[in-house]
Backbone as a printed PyTorch tensor [residue, N CA C, xyz], in Angstrom:
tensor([[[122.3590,  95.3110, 127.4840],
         [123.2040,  94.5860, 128.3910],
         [122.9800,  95.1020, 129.8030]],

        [[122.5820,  94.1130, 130.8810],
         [122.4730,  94.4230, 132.2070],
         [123.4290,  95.3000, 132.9310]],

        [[125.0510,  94.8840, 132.4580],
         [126.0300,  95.7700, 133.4720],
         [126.3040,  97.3800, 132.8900]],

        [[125.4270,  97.5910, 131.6570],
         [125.8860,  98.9240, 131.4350],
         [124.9590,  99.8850, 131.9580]],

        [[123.8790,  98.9880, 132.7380],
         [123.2540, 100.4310, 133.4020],
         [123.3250, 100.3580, 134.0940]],

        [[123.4670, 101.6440, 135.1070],
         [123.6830, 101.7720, 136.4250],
         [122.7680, 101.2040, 137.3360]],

        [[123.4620, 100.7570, 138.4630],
         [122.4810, 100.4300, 140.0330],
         [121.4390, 100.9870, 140.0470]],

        [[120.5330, 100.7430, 140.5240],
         [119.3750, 101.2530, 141.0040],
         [119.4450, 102.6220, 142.0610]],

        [[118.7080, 103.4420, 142.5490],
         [118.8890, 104.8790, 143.7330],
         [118.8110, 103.8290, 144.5530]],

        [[118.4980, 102.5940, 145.0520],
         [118.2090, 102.0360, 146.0420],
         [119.9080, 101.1580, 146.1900]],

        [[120.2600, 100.8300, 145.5870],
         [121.6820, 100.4850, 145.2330],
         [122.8870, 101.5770, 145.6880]],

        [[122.3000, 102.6130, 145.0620],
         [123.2040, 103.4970, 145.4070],
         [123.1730, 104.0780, 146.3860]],

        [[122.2230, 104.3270, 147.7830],
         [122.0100, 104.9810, 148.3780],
         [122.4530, 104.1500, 149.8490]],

        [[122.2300, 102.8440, 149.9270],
         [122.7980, 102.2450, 150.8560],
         [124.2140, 101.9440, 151.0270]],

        [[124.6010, 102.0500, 151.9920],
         [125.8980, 101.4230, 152.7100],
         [126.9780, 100.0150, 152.4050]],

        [[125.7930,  99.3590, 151.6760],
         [126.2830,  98.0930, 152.1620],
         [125.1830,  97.2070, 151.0220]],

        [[126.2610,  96.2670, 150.4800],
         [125.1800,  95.3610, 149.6390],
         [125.8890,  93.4590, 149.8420]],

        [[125.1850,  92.9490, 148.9440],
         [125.3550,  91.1240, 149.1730],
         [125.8760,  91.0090, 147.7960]],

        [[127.4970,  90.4920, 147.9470],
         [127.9290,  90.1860, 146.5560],
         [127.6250,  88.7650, 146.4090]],

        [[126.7330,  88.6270, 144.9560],
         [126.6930,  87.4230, 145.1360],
         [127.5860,  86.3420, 143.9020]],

        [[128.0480,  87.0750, 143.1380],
         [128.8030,  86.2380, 142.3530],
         [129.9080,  87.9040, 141.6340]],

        [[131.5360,  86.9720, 140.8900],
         [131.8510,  87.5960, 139.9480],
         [132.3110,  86.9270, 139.0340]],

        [[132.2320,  87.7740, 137.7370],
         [132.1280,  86.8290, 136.3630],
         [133.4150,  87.1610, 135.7330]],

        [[133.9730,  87.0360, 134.5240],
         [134.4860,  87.7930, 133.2020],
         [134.2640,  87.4070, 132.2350]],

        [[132.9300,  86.5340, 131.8790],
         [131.9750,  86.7630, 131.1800],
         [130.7090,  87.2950, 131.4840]],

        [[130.4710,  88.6350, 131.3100],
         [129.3880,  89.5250, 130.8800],
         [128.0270,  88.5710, 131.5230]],

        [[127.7520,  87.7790, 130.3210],
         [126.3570,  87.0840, 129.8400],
         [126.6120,  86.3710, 131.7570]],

        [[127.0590,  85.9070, 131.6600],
         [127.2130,  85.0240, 133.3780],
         [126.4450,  86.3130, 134.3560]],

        [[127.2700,  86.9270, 134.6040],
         [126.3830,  87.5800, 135.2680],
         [125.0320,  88.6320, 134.9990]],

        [[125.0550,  88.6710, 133.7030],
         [123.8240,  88.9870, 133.2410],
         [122.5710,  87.6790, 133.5030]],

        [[123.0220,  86.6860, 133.1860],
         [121.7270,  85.8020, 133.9660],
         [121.6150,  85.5920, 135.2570]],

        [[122.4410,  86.1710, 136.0640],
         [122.4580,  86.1260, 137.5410],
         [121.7390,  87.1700, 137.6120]],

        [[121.5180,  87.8970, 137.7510],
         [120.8200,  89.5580, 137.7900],
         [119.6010,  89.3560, 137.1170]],

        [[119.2700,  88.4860, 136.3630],
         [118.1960,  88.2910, 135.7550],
         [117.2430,  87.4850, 136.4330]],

        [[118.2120,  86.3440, 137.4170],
         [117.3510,  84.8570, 137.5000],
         [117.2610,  86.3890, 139.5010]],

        [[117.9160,  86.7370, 139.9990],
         [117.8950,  87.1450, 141.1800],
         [116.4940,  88.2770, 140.9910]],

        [[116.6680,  89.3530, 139.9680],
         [115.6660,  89.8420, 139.8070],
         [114.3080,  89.3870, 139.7790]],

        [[114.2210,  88.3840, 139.3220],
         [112.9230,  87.3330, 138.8510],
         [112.3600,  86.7440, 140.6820]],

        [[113.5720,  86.4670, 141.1850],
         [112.9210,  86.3360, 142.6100],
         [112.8730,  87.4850, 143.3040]],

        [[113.0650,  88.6060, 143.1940],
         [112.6450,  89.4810, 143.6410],
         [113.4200,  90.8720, 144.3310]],

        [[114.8030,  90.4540, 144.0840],
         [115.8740,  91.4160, 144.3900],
         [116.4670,  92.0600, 143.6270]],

        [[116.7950,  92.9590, 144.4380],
         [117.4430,  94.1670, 143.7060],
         [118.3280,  94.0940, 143.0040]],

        [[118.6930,  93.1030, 142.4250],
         [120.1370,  92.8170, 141.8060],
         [120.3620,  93.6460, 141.1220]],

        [[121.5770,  93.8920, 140.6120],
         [122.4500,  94.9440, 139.4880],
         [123.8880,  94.5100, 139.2140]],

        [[124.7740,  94.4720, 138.3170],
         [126.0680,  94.5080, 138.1770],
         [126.7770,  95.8890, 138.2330]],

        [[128.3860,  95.5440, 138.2270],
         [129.0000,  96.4110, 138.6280],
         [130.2220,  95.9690, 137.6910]],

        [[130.9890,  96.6690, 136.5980],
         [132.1450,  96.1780, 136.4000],
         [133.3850,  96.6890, 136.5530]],

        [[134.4220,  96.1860, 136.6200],
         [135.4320,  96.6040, 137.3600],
         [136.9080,  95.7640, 136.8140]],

        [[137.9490,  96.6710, 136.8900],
         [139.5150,  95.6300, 136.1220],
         [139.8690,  95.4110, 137.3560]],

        [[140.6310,  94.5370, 137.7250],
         [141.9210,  94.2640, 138.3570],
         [143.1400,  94.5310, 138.5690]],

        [[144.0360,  94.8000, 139.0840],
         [145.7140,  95.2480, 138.9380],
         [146.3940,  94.2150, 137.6640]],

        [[145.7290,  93.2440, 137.5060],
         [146.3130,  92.3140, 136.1130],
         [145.8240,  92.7580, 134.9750]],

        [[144.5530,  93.8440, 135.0130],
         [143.6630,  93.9040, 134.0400],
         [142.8910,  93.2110, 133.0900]],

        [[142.3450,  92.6850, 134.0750],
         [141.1890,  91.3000, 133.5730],
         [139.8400,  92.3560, 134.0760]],

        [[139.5120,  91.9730, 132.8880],
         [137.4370,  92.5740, 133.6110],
         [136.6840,  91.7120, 133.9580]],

        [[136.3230,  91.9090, 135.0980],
         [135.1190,  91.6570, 136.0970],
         [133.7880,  92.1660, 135.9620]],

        [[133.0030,  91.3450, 136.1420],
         [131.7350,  91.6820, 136.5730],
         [131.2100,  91.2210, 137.7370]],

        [[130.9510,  91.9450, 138.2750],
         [130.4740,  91.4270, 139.7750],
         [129.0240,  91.4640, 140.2770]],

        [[127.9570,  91.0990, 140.3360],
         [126.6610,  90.5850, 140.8220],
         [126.7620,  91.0090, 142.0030]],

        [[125.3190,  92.3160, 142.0650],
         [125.5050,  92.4470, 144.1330],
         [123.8280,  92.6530, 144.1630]],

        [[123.6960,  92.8550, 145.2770],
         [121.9950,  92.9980, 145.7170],
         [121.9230,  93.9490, 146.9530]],

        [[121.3070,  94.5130, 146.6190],
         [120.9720,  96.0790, 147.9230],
         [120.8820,  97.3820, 147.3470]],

        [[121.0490,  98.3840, 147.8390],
         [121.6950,  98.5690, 149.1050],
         [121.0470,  99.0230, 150.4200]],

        [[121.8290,  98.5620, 151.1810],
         [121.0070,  98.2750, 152.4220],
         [121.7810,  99.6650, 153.9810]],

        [[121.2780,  99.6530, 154.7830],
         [121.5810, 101.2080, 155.3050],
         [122.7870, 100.2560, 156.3860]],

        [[122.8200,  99.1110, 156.8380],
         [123.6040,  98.6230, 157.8030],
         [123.5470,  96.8590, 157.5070]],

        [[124.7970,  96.8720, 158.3660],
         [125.3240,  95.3170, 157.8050],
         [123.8660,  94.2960, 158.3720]],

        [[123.3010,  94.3920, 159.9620],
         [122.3710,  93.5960, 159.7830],
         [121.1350,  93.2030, 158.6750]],

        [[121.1220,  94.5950, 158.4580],
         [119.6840,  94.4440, 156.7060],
         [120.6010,  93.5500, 156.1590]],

        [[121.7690,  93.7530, 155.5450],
         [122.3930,  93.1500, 154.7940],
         [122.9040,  91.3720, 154.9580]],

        [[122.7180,  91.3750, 155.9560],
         [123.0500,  90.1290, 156.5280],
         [122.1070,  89.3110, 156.3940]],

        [[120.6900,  90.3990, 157.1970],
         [119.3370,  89.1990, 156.6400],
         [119.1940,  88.8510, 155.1750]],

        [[119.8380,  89.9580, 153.8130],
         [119.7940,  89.3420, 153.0490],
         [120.3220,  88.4400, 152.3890]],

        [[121.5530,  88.6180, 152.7810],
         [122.4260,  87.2930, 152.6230],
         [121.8550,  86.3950, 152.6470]],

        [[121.1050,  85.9430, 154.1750],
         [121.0200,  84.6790, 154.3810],
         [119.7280,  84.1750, 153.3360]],

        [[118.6530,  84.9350, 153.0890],
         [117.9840,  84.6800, 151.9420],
         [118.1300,  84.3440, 151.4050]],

        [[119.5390,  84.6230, 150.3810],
         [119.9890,  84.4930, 149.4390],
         [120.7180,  83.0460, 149.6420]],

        [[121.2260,  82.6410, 150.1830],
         [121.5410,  81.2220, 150.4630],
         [120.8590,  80.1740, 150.3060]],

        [[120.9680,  78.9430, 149.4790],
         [120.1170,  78.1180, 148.5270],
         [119.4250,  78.5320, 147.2840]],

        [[119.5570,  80.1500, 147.4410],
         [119.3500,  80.6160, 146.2710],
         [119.8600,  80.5560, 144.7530]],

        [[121.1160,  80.7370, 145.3600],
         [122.3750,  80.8500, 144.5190],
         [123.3960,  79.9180, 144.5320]],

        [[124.3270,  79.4300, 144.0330],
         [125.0810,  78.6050, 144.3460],
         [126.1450,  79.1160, 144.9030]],

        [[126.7060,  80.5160, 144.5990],
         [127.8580,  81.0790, 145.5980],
         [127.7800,  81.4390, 146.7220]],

        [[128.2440,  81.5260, 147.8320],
         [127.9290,  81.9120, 149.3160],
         [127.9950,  83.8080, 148.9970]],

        [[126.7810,  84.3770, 149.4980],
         [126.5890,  85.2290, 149.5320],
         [127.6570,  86.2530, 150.7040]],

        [[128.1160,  87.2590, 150.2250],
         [128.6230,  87.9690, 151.3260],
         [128.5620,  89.4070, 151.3670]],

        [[128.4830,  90.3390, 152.7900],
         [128.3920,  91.4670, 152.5200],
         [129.5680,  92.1950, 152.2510]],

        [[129.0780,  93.5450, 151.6480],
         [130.3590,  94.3730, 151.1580],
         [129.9430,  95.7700, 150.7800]],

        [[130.8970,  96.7940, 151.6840],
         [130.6450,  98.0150, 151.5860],
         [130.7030,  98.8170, 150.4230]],

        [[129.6450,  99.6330, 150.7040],
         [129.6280, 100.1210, 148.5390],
         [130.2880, 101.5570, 148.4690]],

        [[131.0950, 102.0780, 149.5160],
         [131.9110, 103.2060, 149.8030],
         [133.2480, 102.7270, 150.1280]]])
């Protein structure tokens, strides 16, 4: 399963990544991370509860050292995906 392994050092080491979708089905964002990987990004999941305690999975791409890297990837990522890509600090 994609979300049980950790980010990439490149994931982890930047500032700042492009969320591009979140799921609470697993497999959902496991083919997001799959179809993003396939074009060529760093994708990885991340999962995470809520204050309601619903689990999430969340789809991100980076990490990147500052919001402009991150921004150019965003916009890449746009037509890519069907969700609007956005950035978000990974600290």
């Amino acid at each position: 399963m994609l979300t049980d392994s950790p980010p990439s050092a490149a994931a982890v080491d930047g500032r700042y990544a492009v969320q591009v979708g979140s799921f609470q089905q697993a497999d959902n964002a496991e083919g997001l991370v799959r179809r993003l990987r396939g074009l060529g990004f760093n994708a990885y999941a991340l999962d995470w509860t809520d204050a309601e305690q619903r689990s999430w999975h969340v789809v991100r791409v980076g990490g990147y050292a500052d919001t402009a890297a991150a921004g150019q990837a965003a916009a890449s990522l746009k037509g890519k995906v069907e969700a609007q890509p956005i950035v978000v600090s990974t600290r």
